[in-house]
Each structure stands twice: as C-alpha cells, then as structure tokens.
C-alpha positions in Angstrom: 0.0 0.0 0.0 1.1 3.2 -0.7 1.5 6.4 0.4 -0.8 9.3 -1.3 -1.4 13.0 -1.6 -3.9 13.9 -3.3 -5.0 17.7 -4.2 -8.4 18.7 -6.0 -11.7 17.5 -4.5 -14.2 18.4 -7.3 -16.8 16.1 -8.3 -14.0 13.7 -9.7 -11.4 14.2 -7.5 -13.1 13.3 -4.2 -14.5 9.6 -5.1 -11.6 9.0 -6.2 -9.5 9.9 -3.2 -12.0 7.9 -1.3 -12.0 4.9 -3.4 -7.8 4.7 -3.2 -8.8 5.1 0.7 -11.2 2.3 0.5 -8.8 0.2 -1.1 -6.4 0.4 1.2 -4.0 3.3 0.7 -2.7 5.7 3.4 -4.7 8.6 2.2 -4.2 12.6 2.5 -6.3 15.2 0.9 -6.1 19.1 0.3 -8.4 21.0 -1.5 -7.9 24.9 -1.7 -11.9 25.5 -1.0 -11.0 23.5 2.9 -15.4 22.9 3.4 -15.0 19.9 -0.1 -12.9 17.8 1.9 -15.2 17.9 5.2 -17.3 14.8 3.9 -14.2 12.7 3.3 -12.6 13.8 6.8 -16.0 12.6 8.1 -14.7 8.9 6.6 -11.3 8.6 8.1 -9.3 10.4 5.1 -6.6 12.9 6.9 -7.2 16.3 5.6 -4.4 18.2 4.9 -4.1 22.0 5.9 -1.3 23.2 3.4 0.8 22.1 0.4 3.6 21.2 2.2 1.5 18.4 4.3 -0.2 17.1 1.6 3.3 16.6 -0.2 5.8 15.7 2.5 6.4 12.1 2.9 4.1 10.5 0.6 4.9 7.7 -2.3 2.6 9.6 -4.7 0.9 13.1 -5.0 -1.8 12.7 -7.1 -3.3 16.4 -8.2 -7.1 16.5 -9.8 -8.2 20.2 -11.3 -10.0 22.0 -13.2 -7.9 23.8 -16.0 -4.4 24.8 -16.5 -4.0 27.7 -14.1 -5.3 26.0 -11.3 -3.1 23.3 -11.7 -0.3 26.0 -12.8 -1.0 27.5 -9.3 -1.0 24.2 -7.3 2.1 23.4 -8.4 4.3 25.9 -10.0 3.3 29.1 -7.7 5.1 30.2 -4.7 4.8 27.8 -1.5 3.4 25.1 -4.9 3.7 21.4 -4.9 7.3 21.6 -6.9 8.4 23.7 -3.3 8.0 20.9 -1.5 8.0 18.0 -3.0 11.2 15.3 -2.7 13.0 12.6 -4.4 12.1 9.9 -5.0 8.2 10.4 -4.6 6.2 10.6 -7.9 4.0 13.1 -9.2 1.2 12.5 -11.0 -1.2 14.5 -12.7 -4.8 13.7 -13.9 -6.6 16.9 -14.4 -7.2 17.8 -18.7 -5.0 20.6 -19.7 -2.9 20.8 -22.8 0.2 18.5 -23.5 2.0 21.8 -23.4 1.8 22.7 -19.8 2.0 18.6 -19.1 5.3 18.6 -20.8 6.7 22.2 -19.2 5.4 20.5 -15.6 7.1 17.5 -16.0 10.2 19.3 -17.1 10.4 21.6 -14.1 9.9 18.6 -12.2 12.8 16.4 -13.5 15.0 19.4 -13.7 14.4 18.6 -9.5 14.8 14.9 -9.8 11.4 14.2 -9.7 9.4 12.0 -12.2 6.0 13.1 -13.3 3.0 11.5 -15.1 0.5 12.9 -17.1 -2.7 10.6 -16.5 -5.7 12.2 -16.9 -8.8 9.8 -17.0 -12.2 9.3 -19.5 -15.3 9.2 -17.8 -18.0 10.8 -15.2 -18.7 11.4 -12.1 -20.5 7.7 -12.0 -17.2 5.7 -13.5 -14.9 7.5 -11.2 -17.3 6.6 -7.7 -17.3 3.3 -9.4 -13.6 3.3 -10.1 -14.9 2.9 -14.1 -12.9 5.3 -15.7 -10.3 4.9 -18.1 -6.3 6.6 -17.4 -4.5 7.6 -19.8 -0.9 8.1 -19.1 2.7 10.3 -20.5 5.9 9.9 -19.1 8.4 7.5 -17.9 7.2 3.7 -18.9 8.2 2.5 -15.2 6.6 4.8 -13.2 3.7 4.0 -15.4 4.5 0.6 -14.2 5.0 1.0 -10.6 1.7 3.2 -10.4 -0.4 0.7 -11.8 -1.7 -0.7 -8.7 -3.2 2.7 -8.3 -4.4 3.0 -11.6 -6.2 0.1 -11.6 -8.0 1.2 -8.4 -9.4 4.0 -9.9 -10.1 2.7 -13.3 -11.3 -0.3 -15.5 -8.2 -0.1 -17.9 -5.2 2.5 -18.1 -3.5 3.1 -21.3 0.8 4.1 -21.6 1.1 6.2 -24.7 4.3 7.6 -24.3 6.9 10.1 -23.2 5.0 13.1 -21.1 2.3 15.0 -22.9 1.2 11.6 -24.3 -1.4 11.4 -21.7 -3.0 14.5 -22.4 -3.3 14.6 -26.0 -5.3 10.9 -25.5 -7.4 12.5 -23.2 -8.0 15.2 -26.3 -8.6 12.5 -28.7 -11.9 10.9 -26.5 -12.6 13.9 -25.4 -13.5 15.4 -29.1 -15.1 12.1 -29.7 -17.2 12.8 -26.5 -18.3 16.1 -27.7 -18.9 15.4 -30.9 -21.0 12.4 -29.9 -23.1 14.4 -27.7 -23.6 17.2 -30.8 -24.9 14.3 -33.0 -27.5 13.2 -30.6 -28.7 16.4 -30.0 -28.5 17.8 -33.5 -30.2 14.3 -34.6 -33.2 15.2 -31.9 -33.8 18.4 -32.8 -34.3 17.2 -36.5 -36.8 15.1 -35.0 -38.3 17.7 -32.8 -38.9 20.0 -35.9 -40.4 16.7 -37.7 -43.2 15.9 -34.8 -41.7 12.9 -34.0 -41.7 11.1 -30.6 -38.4 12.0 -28.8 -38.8 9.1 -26.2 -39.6 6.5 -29.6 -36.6 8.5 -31.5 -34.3 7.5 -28.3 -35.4 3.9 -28.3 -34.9 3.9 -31.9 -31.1 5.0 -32.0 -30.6 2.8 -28.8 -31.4 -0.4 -31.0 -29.4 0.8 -33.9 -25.9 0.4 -35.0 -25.2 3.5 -33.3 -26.2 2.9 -30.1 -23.7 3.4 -27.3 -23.9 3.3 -23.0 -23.5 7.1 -23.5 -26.7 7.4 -25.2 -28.5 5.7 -21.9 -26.6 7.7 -19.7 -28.0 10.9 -21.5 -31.5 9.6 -22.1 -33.4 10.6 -18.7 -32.2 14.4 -19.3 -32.5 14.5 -23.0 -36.4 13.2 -22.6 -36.4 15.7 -19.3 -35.3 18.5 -20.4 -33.4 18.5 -16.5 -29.7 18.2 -17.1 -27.8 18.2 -13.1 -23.6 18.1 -14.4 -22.2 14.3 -14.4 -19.7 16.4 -16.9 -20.4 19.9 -17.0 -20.6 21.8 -20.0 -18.1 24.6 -18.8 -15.3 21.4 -19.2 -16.4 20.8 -22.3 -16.3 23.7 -23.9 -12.8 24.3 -22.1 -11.8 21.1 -23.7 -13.0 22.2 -27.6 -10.8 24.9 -27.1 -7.6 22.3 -26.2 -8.7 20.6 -29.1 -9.1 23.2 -31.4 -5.5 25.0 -30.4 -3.7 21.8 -31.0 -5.0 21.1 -33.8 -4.3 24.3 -35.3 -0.5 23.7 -34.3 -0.5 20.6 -35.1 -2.1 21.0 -38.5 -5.9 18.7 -37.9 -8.1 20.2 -40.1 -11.7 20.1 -37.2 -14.5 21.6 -39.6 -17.6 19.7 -37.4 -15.4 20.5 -33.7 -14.7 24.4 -34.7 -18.7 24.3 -35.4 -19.7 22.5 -31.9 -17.3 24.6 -30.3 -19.3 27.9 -31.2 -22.5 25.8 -30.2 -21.1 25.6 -26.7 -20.0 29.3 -26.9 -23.4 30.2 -27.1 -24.4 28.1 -24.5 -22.3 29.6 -22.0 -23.6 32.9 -22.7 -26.7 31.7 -22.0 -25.5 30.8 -18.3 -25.8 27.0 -19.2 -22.4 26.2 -18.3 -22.5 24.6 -14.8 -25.6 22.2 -16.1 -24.5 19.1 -17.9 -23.3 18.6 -21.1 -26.0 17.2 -22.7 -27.7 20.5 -22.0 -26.4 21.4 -25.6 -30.0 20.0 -26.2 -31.6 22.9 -24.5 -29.7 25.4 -26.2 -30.3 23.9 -30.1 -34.1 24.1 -28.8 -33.8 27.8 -28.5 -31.9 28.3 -31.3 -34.4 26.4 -33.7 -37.5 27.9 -32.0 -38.6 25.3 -30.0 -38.0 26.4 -26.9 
C-alpha cells in the first residue's frame, strides 16, 4: 500500500480519493476550498491543511483540477507542490490541460529529480465513484508501471502512450469524440423535434441501432427531461474544444464539425448553461431552432 497526496476534491477528484482510501492506501487530501474535503474527513481520510503536508512524505501526490491555471498554481506558484515535493516520490497528474503545460510541468519537475505523469482519465462522475474510468498516461514507462496498482483502483483499464504530454493529447482525442457524440445526438433530436416525431420513440430507436452506445443511456433521462444536473459539465467541455481546437491548429488537424460545436457551446455559456451538464447542448439547439 502506498502512500498518497492527493490535491483537488471536485466532483472527480473526491470519489476518487475515497476509493484509493477504501482500497487500502494511506490517504491525504487538500483541496484549496478546505469545506469539499469535510465529507471525506467525516470517513477517516486525513485532511491536509497546506501544500507542504499534503506533499511531504508521501509515495505519490496525485493532483485533480480544473484547468491549466489551477493546476499551474498548485504546483508551479510560490509555496506550490514543486516547493516541496522530494525525491524519490512521484507526481502524477490527472486533471485535462494541454500537452504543453504537461510537458513544461514535468520538465520543471525532473530538472528537480522528480518524475511526473501525465494521467488524466475518461469518464463521469458515476465511472470514477465506481472506479470505471479509463487513465490515460505520459511519461516515464516504469513509473507507469509501478503506479499501476493505483491506476487500476481508480479505473477499468489505463493506457501508456508515451513520453510526457502523451497522456494528455489521448485524453483530447476521446474527449473530441465525446463532444462530438453528444452534438450528433442532440442535432439528430432536434431534427426530429422539428419533424413531430416522438423524442422518447426516437431515443429507443437509435438505442437499438448500430449507433447505439452506453453514453446514449446515460443521456436519455435528461434529453427526454429536459433536466440536465452536471455528471460532466458543460463549462469542461467547452474548455476542452478549445484544447482541441488549439492543438489542432498547431498541429495542422483540419476540425471543420469540432470548430462548429465549439461555437455551439460558446453560445451556451452565454446563455448561463455552463455549470448544467453537457448534454444541455439539447436545451440550447431548442432555443436556437425555435422550439424552446
């Protein structure tokens, strides 16, 4: 069993602090909002009340965020993870951000003799209380290896791709299929909407077709609903199409459909949508075709 730090208790982060807990591991958490760590204090997980405890000692610090500059500030900022944190314990890091700031992280950190992964991890809220999802790793192949025990705690499968920045440009790859996925759908509804058709029957019928998919049930109660409560909120989504769409543009990926979807989120999150789910992209195609 190892030793673990782990810093970021959203919606992901905390079941999956409390299932490496449950599993066995010698647990500490921080979290920079101190009242999202109160429910897993309530369980037996140490809570942390700084940086440097979180870090000092552990096997593992294990750092869960939102964005880049939250996970820039946990880490890189004054009195930061990288101020504390010593040989030979690893770092690992599984929010979504771009490869770029993966790969500067992880070279700060070796500069200090410290190895880092980039591991961020496919699925919602549900896979990660259910230790579901699916990581998705960059960096050295034997930390990879000697973190799998971990891994496989908090997820069905893990995935090594490579050197550092690996990781994250996997986790762009499903994450544009995600999106896109949830687009069809709704674009596919509305079509349906504007045609009179039953939106329950039009469910059942792409859920016995060669299209169907688990994400389609997942979706279904909100899309027939119209209620939409964040598993994955749209906000990340729409954080993530902009990842997407910046690395393909230096990386040359010609993304017609994503740079459309993109705008379609834009939209949304003027219209205050952003903290709802993403499959509230529904919502905001009703209003833009009238049928709101």
């Amino acid at each position: 069993m190892k030793k673990i730090g782990f810093i970021g208790l959203g919606k992901m982060g905390s079941p999956m602090a409390r299932n490496l807990y449950q599993a066995g591991h010698e647990v500490m958490v921080y979290n920079r909002t101190p009242e999202r760590a109160l429910s897993l204090q309530e369980q037996g997980i140490q809570v942390a009340q700084s940086i440097e405890e979180v870090v000092k000692g552990k096997d593992v610090v294990i750092t869960m965020l939102s964005n880049d500059e939250a996970l820039k500030e946990i880490l890189i900022a004054d009195d930061g993870v990288l101020d504390f944190i010593e040989e030979p314990t690893l770092l690992v890091d599984m929010s979504t951000v771009s490869p770029e700031t993966s790969i500067m992280i992880a070279e700060m950190a070796k500069e200090m003799g410290i190895t880092m992964l980039d591991a961020p991890v496919s699925g919602s809220v549900n896979a990660a209380e259910g230790g579901n999802l699916l990581v998705l790793v960059g960096g050295e192949s034997q930390a990879y290896e000697n973190l799998k025990d971990i891994f496989s705690v908090l997820g069905k499968e893990s995935y090594y791709f490579g050197l550092n920045g690996a990781g994250s440009r996997a986790k762009l790859v499903i994450n544009l299929m995600l999106g896109m996925t949830m687009q069809g759908i709704c674009e596919s509804l509305i079509l349906a909407e504007k045609f009179g058709l039953d939106r329950p029957q039009i469910i059942d019928m792409m859920q016995q077709s060669a299209l169907a998919s688990p994400f389609l049930g997942f979706k279904r109660h909100s899309l027939i609903t119209e209620n939409f409560p964040a598993a994955f909120a749209l906000k990340h989504m729409h954080k993530d199409f902009g990842l997407i769409l910046e690395e393909a543009r230096k990386n040359g990926a010609v993304l017609p459909a994503t740079s459309a979807a993109y705008q379609t989120h834009k939209s949304a999150i003027n219209h205050d949508m952003g903290n709802q789910d993403m499959a509230v992209i529904f919502a905001e195609l009703l209003q833009q075709s009238g049928k709101s």
